[in-house]
C-alpha angles and dihedrals in degrees: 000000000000106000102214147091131180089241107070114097086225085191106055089033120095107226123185144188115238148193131203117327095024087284105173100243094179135329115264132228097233116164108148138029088261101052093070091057088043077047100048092046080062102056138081127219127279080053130094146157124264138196102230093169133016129222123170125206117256092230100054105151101181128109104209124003134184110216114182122196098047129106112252135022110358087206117088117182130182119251085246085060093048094043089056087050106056080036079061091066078236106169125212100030113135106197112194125175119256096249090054128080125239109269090217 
């Protein structure tokens, strides 16, 4: 699987490598979308990249985006989507915003 996306703000976000069980082995330099695959390459298994903290960009156009490798929910919507969907009438949806973390 590629890990990246063109929404996440690489710059103000924290990025680690990790081992098992997501255990934080050493912060990474990650500025741009290309520097986690350079960083991946680099990497043997058991480590990985993780997502420590989150920042979206400001400009995010997209309705609805799946991100691995970060702790919480994988699944981002705009506020338009989650407006239509409380507008729906649609029932046992928990909507959290992206900085909290997930109450279950």
């Amino acid at each position: 699987m590629i890990w990246t996306t063109k929404n996440i703000d690489y710059a103000r976000s924290s990025i680690v490598k990790a081992g098992i069980g997501m255990t934080k082995i050493d912060q990474l330099n990650i500025q741009s979308a290309s520097d986690p695959k350079e960083a991946i390459r680099a990497m043997k298994p058991p480590e990985g990249v993780w997502i420590e903290k989150l920042v979206l960009r400001d400009d995010v156009k997209d309705d609805i985006f799946f991100l691995d490798r970060v702790d919480g929910s994988n699944y981002y919507i705009s506020e338009r989507l989650k407006d239509e969907i409380i507008g729906a009438g649609c029932t046992g949806i928990v909507f959290v915003n992206y900085t909290e973390k997930y109450p279950g």
